[in-house]
N, C-alpha and C positions, 0 to 999 in steps of 0.2 A: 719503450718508456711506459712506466707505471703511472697512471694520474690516480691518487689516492686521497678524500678525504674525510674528517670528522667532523661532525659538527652533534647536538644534541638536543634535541626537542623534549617540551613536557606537553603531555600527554593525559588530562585529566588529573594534573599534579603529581606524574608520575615522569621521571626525565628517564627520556630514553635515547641512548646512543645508536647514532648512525655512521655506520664508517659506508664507505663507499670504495670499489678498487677498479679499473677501468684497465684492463690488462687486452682489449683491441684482440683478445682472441690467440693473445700471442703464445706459442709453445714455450719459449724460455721460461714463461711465467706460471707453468702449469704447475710444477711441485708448491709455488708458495698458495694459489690458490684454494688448492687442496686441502692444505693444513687449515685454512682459514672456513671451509666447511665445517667442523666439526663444531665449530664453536656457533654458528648462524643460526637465526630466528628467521629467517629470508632469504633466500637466491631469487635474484634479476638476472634474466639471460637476455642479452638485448642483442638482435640480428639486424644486418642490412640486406632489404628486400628485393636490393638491387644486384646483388653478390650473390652468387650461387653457393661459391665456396664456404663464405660466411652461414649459409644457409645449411651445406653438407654438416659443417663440424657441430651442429647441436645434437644429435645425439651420440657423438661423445661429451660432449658437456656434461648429457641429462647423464650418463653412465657413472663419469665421475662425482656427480653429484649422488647418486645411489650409492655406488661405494665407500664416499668419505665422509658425507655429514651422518650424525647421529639421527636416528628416525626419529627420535621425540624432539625435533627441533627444526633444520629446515624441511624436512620430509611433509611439513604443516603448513610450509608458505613458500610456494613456487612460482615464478612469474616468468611469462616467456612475453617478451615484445616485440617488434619489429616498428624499423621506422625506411624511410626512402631518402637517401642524401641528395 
């Protein structure tokens, strides 16, 4: 399951859209993510600290992210987090 959404903040009178995709790390979901790089002002990678596994697959994430966003866009705002469930 995909949890996905939008909502839109302004931002010194300037409305900026935020979409959000929660894809849980899942393979099925990897072509649609991808497309979805090219267009990004932002990538959030969010890992669980308790997961190893969850922990291995970030650098493919960062690889796919290299490969498919445009360098003049998310290439400028990367965010890597980690949280403990």
């Amino acid at each position: 399951m995909v949890y996905f959404i939008v909502t839109f903040y302004f931002l010194k009178g300037v409305k900026i859209k935020l979409q959000i995709w929660d894809t849980a790390g899942q393979e099925r979901f990897r072509s649609i993510t991808q497309s979805y790089y090219r267009s990004a002002h932002c990538i959030l990678l969010v890992y669980d600290v308790s997961s190893q596994p969850s922990f291995d697959s970030l650098p493919q994430w960062c690889r796919d992210i290299d490969q498919f966003s445009r360098s003049s866009s998310a290439g400028n705002c990367f965010l890597l987090l980690s949280f403990l469930l």
